[in-house]
C-alpha positions in Angstrom: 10.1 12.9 -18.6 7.1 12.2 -20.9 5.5 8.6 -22.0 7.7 6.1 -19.6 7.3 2.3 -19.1 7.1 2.0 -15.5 6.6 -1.2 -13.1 4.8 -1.1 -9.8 5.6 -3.8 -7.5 3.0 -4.3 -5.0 -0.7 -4.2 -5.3 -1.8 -2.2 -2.1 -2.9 1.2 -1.1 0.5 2.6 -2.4 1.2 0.9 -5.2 -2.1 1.5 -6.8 -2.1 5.1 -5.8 0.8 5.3 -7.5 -0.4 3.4 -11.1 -3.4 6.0 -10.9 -1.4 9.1 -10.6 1.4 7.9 -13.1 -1.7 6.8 -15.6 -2.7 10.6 -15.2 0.9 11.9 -16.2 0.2 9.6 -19.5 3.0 7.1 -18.8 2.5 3.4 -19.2 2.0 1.1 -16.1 2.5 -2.1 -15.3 1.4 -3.3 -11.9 2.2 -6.8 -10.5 0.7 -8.2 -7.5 2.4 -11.3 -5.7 -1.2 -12.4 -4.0 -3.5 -13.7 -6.9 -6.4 -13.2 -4.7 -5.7 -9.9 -4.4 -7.5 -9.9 -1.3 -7.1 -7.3 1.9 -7.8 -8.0 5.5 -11.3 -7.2 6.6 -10.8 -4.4 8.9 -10.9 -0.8 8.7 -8.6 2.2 8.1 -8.7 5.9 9.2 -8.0 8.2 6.4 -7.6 11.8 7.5 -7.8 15.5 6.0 -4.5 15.5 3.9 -5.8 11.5 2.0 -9.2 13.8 1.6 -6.9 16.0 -0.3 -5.0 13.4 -2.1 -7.9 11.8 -3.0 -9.1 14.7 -4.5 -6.1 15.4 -6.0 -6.5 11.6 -7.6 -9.8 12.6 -9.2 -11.1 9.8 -6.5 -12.9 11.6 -4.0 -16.3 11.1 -4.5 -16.2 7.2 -5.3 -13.5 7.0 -2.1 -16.5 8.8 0.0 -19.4 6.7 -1.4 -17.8 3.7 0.3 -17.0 5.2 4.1 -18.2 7.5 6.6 -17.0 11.3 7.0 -16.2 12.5 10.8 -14.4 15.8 11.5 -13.4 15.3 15.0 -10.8 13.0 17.1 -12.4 12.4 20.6 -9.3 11.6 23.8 -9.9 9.9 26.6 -8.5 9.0 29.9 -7.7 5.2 30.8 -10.6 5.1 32.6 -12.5 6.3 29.8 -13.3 9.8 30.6 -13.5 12.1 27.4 -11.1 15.1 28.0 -10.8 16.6 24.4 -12.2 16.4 21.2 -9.5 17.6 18.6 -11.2 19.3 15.2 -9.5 17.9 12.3 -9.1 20.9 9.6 -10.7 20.4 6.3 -8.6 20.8 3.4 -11.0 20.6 0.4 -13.8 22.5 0.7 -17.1 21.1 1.4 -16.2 17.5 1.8 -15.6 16.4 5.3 -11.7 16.4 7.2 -12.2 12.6 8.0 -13.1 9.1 6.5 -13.3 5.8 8.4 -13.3 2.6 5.7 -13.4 -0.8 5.4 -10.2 -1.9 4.0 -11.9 -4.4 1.3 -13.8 -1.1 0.4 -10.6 1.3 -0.4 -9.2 -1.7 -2.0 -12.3 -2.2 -4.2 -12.2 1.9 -5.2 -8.3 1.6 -5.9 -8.3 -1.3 -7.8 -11.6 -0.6 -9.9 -9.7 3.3 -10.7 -6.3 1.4 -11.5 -8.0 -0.9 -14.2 -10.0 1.6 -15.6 -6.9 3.8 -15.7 -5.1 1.8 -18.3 -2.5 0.1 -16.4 -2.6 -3.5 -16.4 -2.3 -5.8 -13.3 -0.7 -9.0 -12.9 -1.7 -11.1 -10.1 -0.1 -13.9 -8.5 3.4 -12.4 -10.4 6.4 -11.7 -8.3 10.2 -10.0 -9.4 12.5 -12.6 -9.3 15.7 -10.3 -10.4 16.0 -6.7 -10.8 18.8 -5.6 -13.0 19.5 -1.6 -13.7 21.2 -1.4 -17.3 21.9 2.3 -16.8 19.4 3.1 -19.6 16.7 0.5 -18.6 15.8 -1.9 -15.4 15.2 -5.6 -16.8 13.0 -7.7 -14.7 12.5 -11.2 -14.4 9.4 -12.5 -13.3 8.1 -15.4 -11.6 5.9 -16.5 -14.9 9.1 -16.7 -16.3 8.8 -13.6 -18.6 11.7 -11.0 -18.9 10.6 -7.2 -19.7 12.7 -3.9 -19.8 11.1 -0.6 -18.2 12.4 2.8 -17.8 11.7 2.9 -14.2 11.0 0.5 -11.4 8.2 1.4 -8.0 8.8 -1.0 -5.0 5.9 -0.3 -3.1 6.2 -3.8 -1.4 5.2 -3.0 1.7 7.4 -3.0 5.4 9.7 -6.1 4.3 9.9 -5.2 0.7 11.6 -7.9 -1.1 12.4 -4.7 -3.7 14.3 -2.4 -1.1 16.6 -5.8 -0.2 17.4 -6.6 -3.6 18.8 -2.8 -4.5 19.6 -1.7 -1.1 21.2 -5.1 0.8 22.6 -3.0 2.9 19.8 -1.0 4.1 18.2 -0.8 7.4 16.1 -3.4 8.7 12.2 -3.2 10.3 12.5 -3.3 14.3 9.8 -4.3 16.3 8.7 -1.8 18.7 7.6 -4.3 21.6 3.6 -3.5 20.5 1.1 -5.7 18.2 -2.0 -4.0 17.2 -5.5 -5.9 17.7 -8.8 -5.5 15.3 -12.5 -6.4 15.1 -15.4 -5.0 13.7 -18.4 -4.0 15.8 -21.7 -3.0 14.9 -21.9 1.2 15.0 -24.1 3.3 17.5 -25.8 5.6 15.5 -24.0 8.2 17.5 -20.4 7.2 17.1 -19.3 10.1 14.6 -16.0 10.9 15.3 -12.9 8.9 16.0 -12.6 7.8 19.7 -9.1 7.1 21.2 -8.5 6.1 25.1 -5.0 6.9 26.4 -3.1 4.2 28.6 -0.8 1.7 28.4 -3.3 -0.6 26.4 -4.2 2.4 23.2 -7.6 1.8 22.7 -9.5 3.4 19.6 -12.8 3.2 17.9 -13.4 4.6 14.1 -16.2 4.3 12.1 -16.0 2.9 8.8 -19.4 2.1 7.2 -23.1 3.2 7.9 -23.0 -0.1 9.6 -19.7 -0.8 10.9 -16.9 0.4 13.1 -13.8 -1.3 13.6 -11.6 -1.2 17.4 -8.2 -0.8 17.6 -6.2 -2.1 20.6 -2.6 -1.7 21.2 -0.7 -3.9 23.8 3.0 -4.4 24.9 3.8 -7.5 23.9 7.7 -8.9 25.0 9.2 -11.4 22.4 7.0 -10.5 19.7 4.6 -13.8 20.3 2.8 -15.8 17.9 -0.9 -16.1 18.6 -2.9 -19.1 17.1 -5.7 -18.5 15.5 -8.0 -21.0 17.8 -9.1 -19.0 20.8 -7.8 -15.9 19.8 -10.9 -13.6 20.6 -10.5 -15.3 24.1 -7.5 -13.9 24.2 -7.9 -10.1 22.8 -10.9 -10.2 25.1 -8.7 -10.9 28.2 -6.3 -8.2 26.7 -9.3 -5.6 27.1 -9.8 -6.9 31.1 -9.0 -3.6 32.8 -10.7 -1.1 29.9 -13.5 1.6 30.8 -16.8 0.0 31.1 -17.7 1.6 27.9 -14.6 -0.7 25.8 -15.2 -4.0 28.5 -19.2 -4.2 26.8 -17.9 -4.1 23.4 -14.9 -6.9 24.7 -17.8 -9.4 25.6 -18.8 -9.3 21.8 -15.8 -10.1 20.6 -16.5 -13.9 19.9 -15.3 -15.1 16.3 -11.5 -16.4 16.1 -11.5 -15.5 12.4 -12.7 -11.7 12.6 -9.6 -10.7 15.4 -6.8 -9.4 13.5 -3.7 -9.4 15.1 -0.4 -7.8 13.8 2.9 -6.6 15.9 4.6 -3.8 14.3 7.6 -3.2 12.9 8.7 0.0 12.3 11.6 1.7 9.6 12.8 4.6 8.6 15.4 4.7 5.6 17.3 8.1 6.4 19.6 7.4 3.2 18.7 7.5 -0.5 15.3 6.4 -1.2 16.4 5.0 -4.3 19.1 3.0 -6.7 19.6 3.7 -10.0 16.3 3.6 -12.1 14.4 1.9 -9.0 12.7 3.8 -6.4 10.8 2.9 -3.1 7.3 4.1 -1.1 5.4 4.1 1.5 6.3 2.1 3.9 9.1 0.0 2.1 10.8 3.3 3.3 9.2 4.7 6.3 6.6 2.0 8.0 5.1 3.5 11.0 3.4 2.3 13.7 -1.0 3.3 13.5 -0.4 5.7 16.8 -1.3 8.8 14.2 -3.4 7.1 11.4 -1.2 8.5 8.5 0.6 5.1 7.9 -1.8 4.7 4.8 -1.9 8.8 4.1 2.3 8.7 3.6 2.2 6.2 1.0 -0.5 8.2 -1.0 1.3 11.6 -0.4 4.3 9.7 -1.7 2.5 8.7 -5.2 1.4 11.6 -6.0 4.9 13.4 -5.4 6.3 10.6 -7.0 4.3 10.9 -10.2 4.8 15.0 -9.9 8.8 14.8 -10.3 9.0 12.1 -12.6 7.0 14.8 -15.1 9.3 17.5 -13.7 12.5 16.3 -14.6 14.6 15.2 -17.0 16.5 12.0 -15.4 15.1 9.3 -12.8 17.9 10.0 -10.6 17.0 13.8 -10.4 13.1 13.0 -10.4 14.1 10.7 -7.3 16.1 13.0 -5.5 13.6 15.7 -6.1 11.0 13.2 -4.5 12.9 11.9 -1.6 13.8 16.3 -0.6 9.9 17.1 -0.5 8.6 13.8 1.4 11.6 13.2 4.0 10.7 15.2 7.1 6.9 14.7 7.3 7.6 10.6 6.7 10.4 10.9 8.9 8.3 13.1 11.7 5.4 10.8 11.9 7.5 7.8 11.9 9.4 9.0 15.1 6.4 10.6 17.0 4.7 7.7 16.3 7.0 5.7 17.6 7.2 8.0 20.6 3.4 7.2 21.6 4.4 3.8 21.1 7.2 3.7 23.5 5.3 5.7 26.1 2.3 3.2 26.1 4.9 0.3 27.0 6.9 2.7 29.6 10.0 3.0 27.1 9.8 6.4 26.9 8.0 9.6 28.7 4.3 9.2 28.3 3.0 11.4 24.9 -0.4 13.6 25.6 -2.1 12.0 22.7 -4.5 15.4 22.2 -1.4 17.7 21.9 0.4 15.1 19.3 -3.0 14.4 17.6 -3.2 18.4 16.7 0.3 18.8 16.0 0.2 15.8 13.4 -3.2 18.2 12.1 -1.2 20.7 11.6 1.4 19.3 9.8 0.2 17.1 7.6 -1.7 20.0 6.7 0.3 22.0 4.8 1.3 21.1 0.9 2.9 18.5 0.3 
């Protein structure tokens, strides 16, 4: 299918992935964004070898690199903060790193600037209020009160996509996994170049994102899912981090502003059905949100748009494009959702305990191969 009107629903890392690749097909796209800020959260992201290859792919790789840092190894330790492996990452586009640490507001600042520049236009502040496949055409009506037609609809809406409810109302539901995910931003040694994850029931990880900046990730168990106020909360993710190596309990003591922690419990989903209705179709994590235990949360959604925007041109019906789509991303989405969840469920004694080394180079090796 050549020249299409297409709608994107969702500003983020997916949906904007997905304009750019569709923009390179040479179809028309419309993105809509329901935050008219347009703004991120202020922490960072690790983007490994296959994004390097995406991004590549995307004709982005050397703007995406200008604004992080390349490392080429994953660094285990124990609980008690002894190293005991340091897994190479393979690199899949030669001579560019396997790695990137970056700031979110950075990668959000690289997609955006590529997605206007692109062509497709972006409407902020703009959500779908109805969704209605003709057979021929999907009509939307939008919150500015405008109604337009498009040959195909994107939700990429993110883990409680409004889009997957209103074509799939019957679909699964995210489950919380009984684990939130803590963040702040450090100042980085000058030696911290490679990722550095600390095994235990509190997951512990360190990534660089800037010349300047890393960023620590904590995982903890938390029962009920709770709600955390945003007044004393560093307190609190420093008292979280009270039995951490001696290495993670110095960079605890710096964790002082209540407006840099960023605190999140996760949900996780997998649809194991049709990705699709109709003329609409869902990504990244509207159809398979997995918890951070791998890093490829962010890398799934851009696989996604560029196998999206590959089938679309290799087919002559949505339906078929779709299918075509959902055959070629299912079981790497659908392994790293479930071995994530694994690690998950092992940290918080739900499950066997995972050896994070041995799941950190299988994930290498799959996501590895083409996509």
């Amino acid at each position: 299918m050549n020249d299409l009107n297409i709608l994107v629903i969702g500003g983020g890392i997916g949906g904007l992935t997905s304009a750019i690749a569709l923009r390179g097909k040479g179809h028309k796209v419309t993105v809509i964004e329901k935050d008219p800020d347009w703004a991120v959260y202020g922490v960072g992201i690790i983007q490994q070898s296959n994004v390097i290859r995406a991004m590549d792919e995307l004709d982005l790789l050397d703007d995406y690199l200008a604004a992080g840092v390349p490392f080429d190894n994953v660094a285990i330790h124990t609980p008690k903060g002894i190293k005991v492996a340091e897994v190479p990452a393979p690199r899949l586009v030669e001579g560019y790193p396997a790695n990137v640490g970056i700031g979110r507001p950075a990668l959000h600042k690289v997609l955006g600037d590529r997605t206007i520049a692109s062509g497709a236009e972006v409407r902020l502040g703009v959500v779908a209020n109805s969704i209605d496949d003709l057979g021929e055409q999907v009509r939307v009506g939008f919150s500015d009160g405008k109604t337009e037609e498009f040959d195909v609809v994107i939700g990429a809406d993110g883990v409680y996509s409004d889009t997957r409810k209103k074509i799939m109302p019957d679909a699964a539901k995210p489950e919380f996994t009984g684990q939130a995910v803590w963040r702040y931003n450090f100042e980085r040694p000058a030696d911290l170049n490679a990722l550095h994850a600390y095994n235990g029931p509190i997951g512990i990880g360190l990534v660089p994102i800037s010349e300047a900046l890393m960023y620590m990730y904590v995982t903890t168990p938390e029962p009920g899912k709770p709600f955390y106020e945003t007044n004393g909360i560093a307190k609190t993710m420093r008292d979280k981090l009270s039995a951490a190596p001696p290495q993670i309990q110095i960079l605890a003591a710096r964790i002082t502003e209540d407006d840099e922690v960023v605190y999140r419990p996760m949900d996780q989903m997998m649809l194991y059905g049709d990705w699709h209705s109709g003329r609409v179709v869902l990504l990244g994590d509207s159809v398979h949100a997995t918890t951070p235990h791998l890093g490829q949360g962010a890398g799934m959604a851009i696989e996604d748009s560029l196998v999206l925007a590959d089938e679309l041109s290799n087919h002559d019906t949505p339906d078929d494009a779709f299918k075509a789509y959902r055959d070629r991303r299912f079981e790497r989405c659908k392994y790293i959702v479930e071995k994530s969840l694994a690690i998950c469920h092992g940290q918080i004694g739900k499950g066997p305990l995972v050896d994070q080394a041995a799941a950190t180079g299988e994930m290498f090796g799959i996501v590895s191969q083409p996509i």
